[in-house]
C-alpha positions, 0 to 999 in steps of 0.5 A, spaced: 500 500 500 502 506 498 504 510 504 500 516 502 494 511 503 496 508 508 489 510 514 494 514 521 494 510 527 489 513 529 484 511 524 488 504 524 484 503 532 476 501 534 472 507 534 475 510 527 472 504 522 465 503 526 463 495 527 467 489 525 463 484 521 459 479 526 463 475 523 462 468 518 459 463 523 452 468 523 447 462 524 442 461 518 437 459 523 438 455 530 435 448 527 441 448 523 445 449 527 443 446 533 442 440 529 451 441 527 453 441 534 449 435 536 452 432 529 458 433 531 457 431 539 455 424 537 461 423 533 465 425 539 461 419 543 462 414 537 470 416 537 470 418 530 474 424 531 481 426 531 486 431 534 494 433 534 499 432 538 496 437 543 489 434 542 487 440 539 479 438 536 478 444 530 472 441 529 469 441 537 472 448 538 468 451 532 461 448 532 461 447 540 465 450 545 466 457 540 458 457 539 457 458 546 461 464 547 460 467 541 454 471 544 457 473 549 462 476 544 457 478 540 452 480 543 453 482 550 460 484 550 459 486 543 466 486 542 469 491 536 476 488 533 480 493 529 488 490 526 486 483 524 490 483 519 497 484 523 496 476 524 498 473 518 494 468 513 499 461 513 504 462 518 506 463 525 505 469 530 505 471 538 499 475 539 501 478 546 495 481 550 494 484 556 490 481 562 484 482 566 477 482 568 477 477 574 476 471 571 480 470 564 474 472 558 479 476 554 483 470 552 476 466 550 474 472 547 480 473 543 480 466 541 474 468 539 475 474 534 482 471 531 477 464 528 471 469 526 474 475 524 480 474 521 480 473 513 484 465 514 479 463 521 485 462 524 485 458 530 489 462 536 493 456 540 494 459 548 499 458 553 496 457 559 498 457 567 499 450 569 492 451 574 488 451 568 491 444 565 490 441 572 483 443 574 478 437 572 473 438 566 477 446 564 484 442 563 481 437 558 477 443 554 482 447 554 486 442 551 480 439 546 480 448 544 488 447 542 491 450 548 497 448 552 502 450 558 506 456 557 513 453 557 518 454 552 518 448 548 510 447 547 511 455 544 516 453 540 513 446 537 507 452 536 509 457 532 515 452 528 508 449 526 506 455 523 501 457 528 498 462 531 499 463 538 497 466 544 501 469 551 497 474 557 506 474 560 502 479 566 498 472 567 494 472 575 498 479 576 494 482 571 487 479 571 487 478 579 489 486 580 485 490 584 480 494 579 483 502 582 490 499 578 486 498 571 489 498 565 496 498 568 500 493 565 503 489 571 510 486 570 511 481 563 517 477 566 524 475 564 522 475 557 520 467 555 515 469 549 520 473 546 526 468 546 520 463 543 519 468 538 526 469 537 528 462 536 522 461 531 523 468 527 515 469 529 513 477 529 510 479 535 503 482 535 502 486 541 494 486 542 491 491 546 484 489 550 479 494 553 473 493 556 475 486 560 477 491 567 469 492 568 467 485 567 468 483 575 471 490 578 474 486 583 475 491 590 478 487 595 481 479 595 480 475 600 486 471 601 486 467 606 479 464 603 485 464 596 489 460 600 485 454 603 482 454 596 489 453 593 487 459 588 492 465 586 487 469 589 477 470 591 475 476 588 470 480 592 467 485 587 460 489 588 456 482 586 460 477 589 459 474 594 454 478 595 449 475 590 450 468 590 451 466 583 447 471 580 454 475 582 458 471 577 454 474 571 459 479 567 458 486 567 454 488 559 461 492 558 464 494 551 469 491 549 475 493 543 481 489 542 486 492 537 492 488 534 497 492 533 502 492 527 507 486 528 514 487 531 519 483 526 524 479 529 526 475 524 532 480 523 535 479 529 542 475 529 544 469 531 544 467 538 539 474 541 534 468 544 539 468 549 542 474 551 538 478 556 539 485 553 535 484 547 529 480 551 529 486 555 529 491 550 524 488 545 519 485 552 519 493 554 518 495 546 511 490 546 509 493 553 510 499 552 506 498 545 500 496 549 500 500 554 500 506 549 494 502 545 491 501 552 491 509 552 488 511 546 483 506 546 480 508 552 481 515 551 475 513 544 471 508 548 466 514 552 462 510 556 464 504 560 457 500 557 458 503 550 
């Protein structure tokens, strides 16, 4: 594209270009689709199905798992994406994204606009804490919606493979924060995303979510309840406990995600895996990108509720 014509970086962000598309998966009604989530249910029960290495089921994360948070995407969240086309179309990326809300919806609803919204439907592979992977039930999902633990090898086999790959680096720091420090990113580390994205010449998406701090503002933490629980921490937000489970339904916020302009990294020279400046610098280069995202995206958003 001609500089020239290309849109300013303002323009480049949610709120300039209105809506995103709702996206290819618009049911043509809900007997269709109803009828191809029980097809695929049933071939599920019949073992007729097959996963990769990580047992990642496409199939069932399209047509199951995504069709039941889609409207909450859509329609509660209503969440508006702008940068889709920073991920590339048939090779590996790192989106990296801040982290909040209390309990993890940006990273599902992420997931959610990089199959729906992008050109490709690519599917968003995320690296986890190892509570998720050891909770019954979630553990066994997370892995069928092709999700694995945050460690540097499983990262590096990902994005080799081409795919795209998912980190939240400021993990239970950023979605456990109180809600008076929202959208202050938190630490990101020493830096392990970047040496994956390095060692695998991976450009680094720096992604930027708004809207995830309202959802459960968490005014206190109850940590010795965290502690017998074996939790990071047991949030005490303005519903919860308070309303016994009607206090887990999120707040209707709007959201936007934006998807930065790719950090290269292809050009660094051999060895810079392993040197602890180069991942300092381009770990601050992505924090303070997002950080910046963060800034203006709030500062287009108005009202918290849209």
């Amino acid at each position: 594209m001609d500089k020239a014509m290309r849109p300013s970086r303002a323009a480049r962000l949610v709120g300039a270009t209105g809506p995103a598309p709702a996206g290819r998966f618009t049911p043509v009604s809900l007997t269709d689709e109803s009828t191809e989530t029980w097809d695929v249910l049933k071939a599920r029960l019949a073992g007729d199905y097959s996963v990769d290495d990580f047992g990642f089921d496409p199939q069932f994360t399209d047509r199951v798992l995504m069709q039941l948070v889609r409207p909450l995407y859509r329609h509660w969240f209503r969440v508006q994406v702008s940068g889709i086309e920073s991920i590339p179309s048939d090779s590996g990326a790192l989106v990296v994204a801040n982290h909040s809300g209390t309990i993890a919806f940006d990273s599902v609803m992420t997931q959610v606009a990089v199959l729906d919204e992008h050109p490709a439907h690519r599917n968003l592979r995320m690296l986890g804490a190892n509570l998720v992977f050891q909770t019954p039930f979630l553990g066994d999902l997370a892995r069928r919606a092709g999700h694995t633990l945050a460690c540097h090898e499983d990262a590096e086999r990902l994005l080799n493979a081409g795919e795209v790959v998912g980190v939240w680096p400021e993990g239970f720091k950023g979605i456990g924060k109180p809600f008076a420090e929202r959208y202050r990113l938190q630490r990101f580390g020493r830096g392990g995303f970047v040496s994956a994205a390095i060692r695998t010449k991976a450009p680094i998406i720096p992604t930027a979510i708004v809207g995830a701090e309202e959802i459960y503002p968490m005014i206190a933490d109850a940590s010795l309840i965290a502690r017998v629980l074996g939790l990071p921490y047991f949030p005490i937000t303005p519903t919860f406990p308070a309303l016994g489970p009607l206090g887990l339904v999120p707040l209707p916020s709007k959201w936007f995600i934006h998807f930065d302009e790719p950090i290269p990294t292809d050009h660094l020279p051999e060895g810079a895996a392993d040197d602890p400046a180069v991942l300092f610098e381009v770990t601050d280069q992505v924090r303070e990108r997002i950080q910046r995202t963060l800034y203006d995206l709030l500062a287009k958003r108005g009202g918290v509720f849209g």
